[in-house]
N, C-alpha and C positions, 0 to 999 in steps of 0.2 A: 428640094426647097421650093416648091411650088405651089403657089397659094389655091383653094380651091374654088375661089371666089373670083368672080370677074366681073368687074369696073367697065362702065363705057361711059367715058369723056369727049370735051371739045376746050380745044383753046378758047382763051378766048382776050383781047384786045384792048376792053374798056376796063378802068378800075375805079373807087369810088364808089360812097352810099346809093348816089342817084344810079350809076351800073348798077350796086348789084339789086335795086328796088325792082327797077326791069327785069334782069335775069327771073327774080323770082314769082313776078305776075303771070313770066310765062311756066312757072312750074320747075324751074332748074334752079339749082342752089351754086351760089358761087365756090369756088374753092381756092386753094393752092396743094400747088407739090413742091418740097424742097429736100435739101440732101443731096449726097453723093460730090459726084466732081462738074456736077453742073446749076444752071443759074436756077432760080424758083422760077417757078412757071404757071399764072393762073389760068384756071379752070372752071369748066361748070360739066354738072351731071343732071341726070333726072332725079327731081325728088321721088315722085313716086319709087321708081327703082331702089335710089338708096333708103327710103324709109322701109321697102322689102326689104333689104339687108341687116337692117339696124335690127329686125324683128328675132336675130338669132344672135345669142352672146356671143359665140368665136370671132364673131366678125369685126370686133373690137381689138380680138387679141390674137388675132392669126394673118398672115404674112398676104397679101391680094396682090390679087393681077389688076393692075390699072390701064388701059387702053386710051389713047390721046392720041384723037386726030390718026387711029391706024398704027400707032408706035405701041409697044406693051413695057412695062415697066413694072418692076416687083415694090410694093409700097406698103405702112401699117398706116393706121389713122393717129395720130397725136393730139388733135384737139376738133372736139365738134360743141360749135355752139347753137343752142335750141332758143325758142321764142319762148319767154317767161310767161305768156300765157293762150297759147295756141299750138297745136300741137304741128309746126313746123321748124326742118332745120333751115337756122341762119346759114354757114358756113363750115366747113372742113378743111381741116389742115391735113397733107398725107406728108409722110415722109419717106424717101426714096430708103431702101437698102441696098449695105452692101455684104455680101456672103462671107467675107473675111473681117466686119467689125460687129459688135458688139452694141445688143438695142438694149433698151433701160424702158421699160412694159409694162400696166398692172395689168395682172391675172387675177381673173374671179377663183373663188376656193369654191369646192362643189364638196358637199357632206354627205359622205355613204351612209346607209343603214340609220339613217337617224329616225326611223320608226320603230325600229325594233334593236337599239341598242336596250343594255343592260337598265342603265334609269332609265332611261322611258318606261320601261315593260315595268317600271316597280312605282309609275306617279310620277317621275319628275320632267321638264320640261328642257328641251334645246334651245340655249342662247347662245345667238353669234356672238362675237364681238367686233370680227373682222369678216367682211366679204370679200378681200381680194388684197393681194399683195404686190411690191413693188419689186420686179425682178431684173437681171441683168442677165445676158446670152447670148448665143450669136442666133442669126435666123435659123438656122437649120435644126435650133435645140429649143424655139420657144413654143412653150406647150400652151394647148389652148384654155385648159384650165388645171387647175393644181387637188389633187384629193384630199380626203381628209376623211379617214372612218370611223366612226363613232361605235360601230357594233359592242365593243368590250370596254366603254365609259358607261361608270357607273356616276348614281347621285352625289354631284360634288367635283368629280374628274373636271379636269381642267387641260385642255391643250395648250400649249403655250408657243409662241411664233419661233423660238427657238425647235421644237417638234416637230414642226412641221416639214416633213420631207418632200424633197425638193427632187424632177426630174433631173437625171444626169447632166451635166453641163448649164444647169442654171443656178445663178446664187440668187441672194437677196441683196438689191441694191444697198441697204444700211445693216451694217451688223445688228445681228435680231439681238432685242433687249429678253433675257432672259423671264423678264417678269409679265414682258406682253401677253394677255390671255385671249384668242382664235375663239375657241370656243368652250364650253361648258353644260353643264346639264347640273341644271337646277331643280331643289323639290319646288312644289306648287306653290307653296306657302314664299318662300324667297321670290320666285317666280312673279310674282304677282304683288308682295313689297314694291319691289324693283318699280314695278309699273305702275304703281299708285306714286309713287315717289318721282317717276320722270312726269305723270300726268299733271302733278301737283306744281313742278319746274314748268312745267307749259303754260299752265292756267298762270303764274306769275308772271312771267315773260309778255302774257297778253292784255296784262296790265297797263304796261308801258306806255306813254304817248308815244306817239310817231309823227313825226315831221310831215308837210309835203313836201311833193316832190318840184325838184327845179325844173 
């Protein structure tokens, strides 16, 4: 249960907007670590480094070595806030594990052969409806992404979140609604309804006045 990934942090003393404005003019983002049988602990790391990491989906969803001050510590990410309009991160939440309990994750779904399933090859098109699910595990069973093969869906086939098979030892955090649809493979024609119909929900939406802001 060894993450592949490694973290390099530093305590850090100050907390507060005006800290972490500092921290981040010099390039490091603030954080925290919490969990386990010890107190939270703030931190800061390199953005650049972490904005390397963020560059690969596992690293959301796979177990990391965190490094503080010389200590190592096995930790997932729980919450990362970004700038609404800059492409900098605000903050990270990590949370510590423990090998005997049980983490609650989402996992990206990754779709085999969806160029050369059955409808594709005859016109129709792949619609998601789900990119990733909410799971339940211990660390040593949580997978970095969940499959899902499309090769033998034809036009129409429908996967549904109950189908969706799951690595050994992981469930779905909420009993799957039997009617949830994963994904599908649509003709061109529905394909493309669909998308004139959400474009059309858009263009209304952008209708609306909008308030300033406070």
């Amino acid at each position: 249960m060894s993450g592949s990934i490694q973290i390099n942090a530093q305590p850090r003393q100050d907390a507060g907007k005006g800290a972490s404005r500092r921290l981040r003019r010099q390039g490091l983002v603030p954080a925290i670590v919490y969990g386990g049988d010890r107190e939270p602990e703030m931190i800061n790391l390199a953005h650049n480094e972490l904005t390397r990491h963020l560059e690969h989906e596992s690293f959301y969803s796979q177990v990391l070595d965190l490094e503080v001050g010389g200590k190592a510590e096995q930790v997932v990410i729980k919450d990362l806030q970004r700038h609404p309009a800059k492409p900098f991160i605000l903050h990270v939440d990590f949370q510590r594990i423990n090998a005997a309990e049980k983490l609650r994750m989402m996992i990206p779904l990754h779709f085999l052969n969806a160029d050369s399933a059955k409808g594709v090859k005859l016109g129709g098109m792949v619609a998601h409806k789900l990119t990733e699910v909410d799971v339940v595990c211990l660390p040593k069973d949580l997978p970095r992404h969940i499959e899902i093969d499309l090769l033998e869906m034809a036009i129409g086939d429908v996967v549904h979140l109950s189908q969706v098979l799951l690595p050994e030892g992981v469930t779905l955090a909420h009993a799957p609604d039997p009617d949830v649809p994963v994904v599908t493979i649509q003709s061109a024609q529905v394909h493309e309804e669909v998308e004139e119909g959400e474009a059309e929900e858009g263009g209304d939406d952008s209708t609306e006045p909008t308030g300033s802001e406070s």
